[in-house]
C-alpha positions in Angstrom: 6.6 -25.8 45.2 4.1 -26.5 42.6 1.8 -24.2 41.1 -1.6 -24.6 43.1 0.9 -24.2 46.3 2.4 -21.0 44.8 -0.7 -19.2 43.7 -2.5 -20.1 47.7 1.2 -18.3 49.0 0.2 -15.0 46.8 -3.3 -15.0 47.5 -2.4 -15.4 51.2 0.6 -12.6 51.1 -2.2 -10.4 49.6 -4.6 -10.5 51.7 -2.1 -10.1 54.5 -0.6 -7.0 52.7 -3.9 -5.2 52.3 -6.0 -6.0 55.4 -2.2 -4.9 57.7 -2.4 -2.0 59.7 -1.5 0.6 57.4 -1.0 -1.5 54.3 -4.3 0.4 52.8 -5.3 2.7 55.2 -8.8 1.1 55.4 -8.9 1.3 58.8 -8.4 5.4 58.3 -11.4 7.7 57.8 -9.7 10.6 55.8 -13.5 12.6 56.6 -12.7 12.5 60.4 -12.0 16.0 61.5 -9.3 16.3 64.2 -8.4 19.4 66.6 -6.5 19.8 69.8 -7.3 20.7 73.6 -6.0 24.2 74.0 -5.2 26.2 77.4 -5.4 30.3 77.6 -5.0 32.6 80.6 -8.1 34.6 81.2 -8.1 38.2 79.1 -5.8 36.2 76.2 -6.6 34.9 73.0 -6.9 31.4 72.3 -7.0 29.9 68.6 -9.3 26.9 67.6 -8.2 24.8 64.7 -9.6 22.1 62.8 -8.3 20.2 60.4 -9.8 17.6 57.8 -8.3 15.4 55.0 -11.4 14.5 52.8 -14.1 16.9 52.9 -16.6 15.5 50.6 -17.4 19.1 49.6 -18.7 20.1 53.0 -17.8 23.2 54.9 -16.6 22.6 58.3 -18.5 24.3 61.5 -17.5 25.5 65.4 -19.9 25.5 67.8 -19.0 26.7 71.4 -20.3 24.5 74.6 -23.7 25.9 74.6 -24.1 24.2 70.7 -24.5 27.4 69.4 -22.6 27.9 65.8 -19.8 30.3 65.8 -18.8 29.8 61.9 -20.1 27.5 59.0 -17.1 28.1 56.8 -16.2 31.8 56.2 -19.5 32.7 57.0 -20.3 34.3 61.1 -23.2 33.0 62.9 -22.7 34.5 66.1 -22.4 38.0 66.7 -19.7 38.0 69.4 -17.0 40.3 67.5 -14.2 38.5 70.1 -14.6 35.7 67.5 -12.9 36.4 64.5 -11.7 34.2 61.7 -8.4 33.0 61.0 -8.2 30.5 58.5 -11.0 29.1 56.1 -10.1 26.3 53.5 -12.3 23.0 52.6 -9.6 21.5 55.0 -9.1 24.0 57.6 -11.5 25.9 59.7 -9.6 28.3 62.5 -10.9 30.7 64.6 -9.7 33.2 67.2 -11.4 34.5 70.7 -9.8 37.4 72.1 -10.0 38.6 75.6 -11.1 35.2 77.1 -13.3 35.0 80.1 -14.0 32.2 82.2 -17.3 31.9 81.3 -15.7 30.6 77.8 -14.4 27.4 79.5 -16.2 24.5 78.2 -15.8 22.2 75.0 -16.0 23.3 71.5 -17.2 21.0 69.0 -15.9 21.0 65.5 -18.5 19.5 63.2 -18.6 18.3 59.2 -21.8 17.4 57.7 -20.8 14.6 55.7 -23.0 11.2 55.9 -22.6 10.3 58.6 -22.2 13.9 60.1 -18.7 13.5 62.0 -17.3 15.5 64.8 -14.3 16.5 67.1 -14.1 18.0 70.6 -11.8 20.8 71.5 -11.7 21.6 75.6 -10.7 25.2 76.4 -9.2 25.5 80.1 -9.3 28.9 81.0 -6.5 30.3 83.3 -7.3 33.3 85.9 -4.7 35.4 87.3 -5.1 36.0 90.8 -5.5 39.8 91.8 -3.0 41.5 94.0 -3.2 40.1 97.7 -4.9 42.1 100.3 -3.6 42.2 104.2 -6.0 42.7 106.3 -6.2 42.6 110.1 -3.4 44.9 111.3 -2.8 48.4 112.9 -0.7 51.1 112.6 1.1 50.2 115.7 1.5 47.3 118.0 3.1 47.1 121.5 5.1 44.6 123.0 3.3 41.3 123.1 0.3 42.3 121.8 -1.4 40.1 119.4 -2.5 40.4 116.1 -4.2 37.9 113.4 -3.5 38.9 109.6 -5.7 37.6 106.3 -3.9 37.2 103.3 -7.0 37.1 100.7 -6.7 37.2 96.8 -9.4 36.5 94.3 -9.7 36.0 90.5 -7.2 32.6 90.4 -8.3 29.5 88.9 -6.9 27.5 89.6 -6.9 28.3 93.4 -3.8 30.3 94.2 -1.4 29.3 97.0 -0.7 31.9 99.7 2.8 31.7 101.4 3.5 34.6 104.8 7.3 35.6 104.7 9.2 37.9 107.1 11.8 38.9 105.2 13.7 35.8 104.1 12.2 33.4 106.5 8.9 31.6 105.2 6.0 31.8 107.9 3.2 29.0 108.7 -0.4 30.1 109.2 -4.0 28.5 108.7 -4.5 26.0 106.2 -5.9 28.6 102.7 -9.6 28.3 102.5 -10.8 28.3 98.8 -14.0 30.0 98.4 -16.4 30.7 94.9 -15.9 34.3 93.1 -19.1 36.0 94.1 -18.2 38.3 90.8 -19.0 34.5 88.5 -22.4 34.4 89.4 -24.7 32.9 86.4 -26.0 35.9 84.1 -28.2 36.0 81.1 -28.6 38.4 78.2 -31.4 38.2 75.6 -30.8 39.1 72.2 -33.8 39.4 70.2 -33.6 39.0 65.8 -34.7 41.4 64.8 -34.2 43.7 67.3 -37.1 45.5 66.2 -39.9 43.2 64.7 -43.1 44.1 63.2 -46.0 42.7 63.8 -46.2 39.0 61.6 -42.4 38.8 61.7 -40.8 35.8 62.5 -38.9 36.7 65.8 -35.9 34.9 67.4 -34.6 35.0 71.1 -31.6 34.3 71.9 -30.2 33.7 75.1 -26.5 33.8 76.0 -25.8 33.2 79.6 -22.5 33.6 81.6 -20.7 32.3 84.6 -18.6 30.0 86.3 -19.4 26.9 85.8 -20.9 27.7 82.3 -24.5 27.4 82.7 -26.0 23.8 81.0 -29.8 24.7 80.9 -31.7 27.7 80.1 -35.5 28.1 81.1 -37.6 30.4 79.0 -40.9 31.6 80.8 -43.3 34.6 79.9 -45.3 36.5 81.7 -48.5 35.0 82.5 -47.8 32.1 80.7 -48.2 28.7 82.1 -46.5 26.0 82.4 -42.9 27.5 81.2 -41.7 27.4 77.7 -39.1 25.1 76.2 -36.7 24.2 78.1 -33.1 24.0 76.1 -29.3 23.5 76.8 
C-alpha cells in the first residue's frame, strides 16, 4: 500500500474512532442533570436526588409541581419544615419530605442554571393505605330466611382497594366495588403573606399553596372590589 493510500486509511480510522458512539463521549452532555421516578406510601418519607457530572459552577435547584423552589443549593426557599435537606454538593442536590400526603403527588423538577438552563423530572406516586373496612347493613339478629344486604366500604386507598366477602374459608361474590372520590381531598388553599406583618410602603408577597387530590394546576387571585381578577398563575 503506498503512502497516499496509507495516510487516507489513518485519516479514515480517525475519524471513525472519534465520531463512534462512545469513542469521545461527544454525544454526552456531562451538565445534564439526572434523577429517578420515586414511589412512597402516604404518611412516609420519600427522598429526591439529583445528580450532575459538570456543574459549571452552578448550584442545583428542586422545585415541587406547582414550580415553586424547595432548595437552591443548601439554601431553603420554602417554608414547609417536612422538607429537609439531605445532601448538598456541586454534584448532588437531595432532599427529604416526611409525612407525605397525596396532595404531594405530582412531578418535581430538578433544575441547573447553566447556559442553556437544563432540567430533569422526577414523578412522585403517592400510595394511600385504605382505612379499616366498615360493615354496614346488618342486625343484631336474623330469622330464618330473612334477608339482609351488607356494604363493605373503606376509604383512603389509592390506588382503589379491592374488597373480597369471606364466610369463613369460603370466598363470597357480591356487587361489582364501586370506586368513588374522597370527599376528605377536596381542593384547599392557604395564603401565606411575606411579611406576615408589613408596614405601610413594604414590598409584600402572597403566597398561595393549595392542596388536594388531583393537585390543583391554576390558582386565581381576586380582591375585594377589584375588577376584572388578578393574575392568573399555575
Amino acid at each position: 500500500m503506498g503512502a497516499p493510500a496509507a495516510s487516507l486509511l489513518l485519516l479514515l480510522l480517525l475519524f471513525a474512532c472519534c465520531w463512534a458512539p462512545g469513542g469521545a463521549n461527544l454525544s454526552q452532555d456531562d451538565s445534564q442533570p439526572w434523577t429517578s421516578d420515586e414511589t412512597v406510601v402516604a404518611g412516609g418519607t420519600v427522598v429526591l436526588k439529583c445528580q450532575v457530572k459538570d456543574h459549571e459552577d452552578s448550584s442545583l435547584q428542586w422545585s415541587n409541581p406547582a414550580q415553586q423552589t424547595l432548595y437552591f443549593g443548601e439554601k431553603r426557599a420554602l417554608r414547609d419544615n417536612r422538607i429537609q435537606l439531605v445532601t448538598s454538593t456541586p454534584h448532588e442536590l437531595s432532599i427529604s419530605i416526611s409525612n407525605v400526603a397525596l396532595a404531594d403527588e405530582g412531578e418535581y423538577t430538578c433544575s441547573i442554571f447553566t447556559m442553556p438552563v437544563r432540567t430533569a423530572k422526577s414523578l412522585v406516586t403517592v400510595l394511600g393505605i385504605p382505612q379499616k373496612p366498615i360493615i354496614t347493613g346488618y342486625k343484631s339478629s336474623l330469622r330464618e330466611k330473612d334477608t339482609a344486604t351488607l356494604n363493605c366500604q373503606s376509604s383512603g386507598s389509592k390506588p382503589a382497594a379491592r374488597l373480597t366477602w369471606r364466610k369463613g374459608d369460603q370466598e363470597l361474590h357480591g356487587e361489582p366495588t364501586r370506586i368513588q372520590e374522597d370527599p376528605n381531598d377536596t381542593p384547599t388553599a392557604m395564603i401565606r403573606p411575606d411579611p406576615p406583618h408589613p408596614r405601610e410602603g413594604q414590598k409584600l408577597l402572597l403566597h398561595c399553596e393549595g392542596r388536594g387530590n388531583p393537585v390543583p394546576q391554576q390558582y386565581l387571585w381576586e380582591k375585594e372590589g377589584s375588577v376584572p381578577p388578578l393574575k392568573m398563575t399555575q
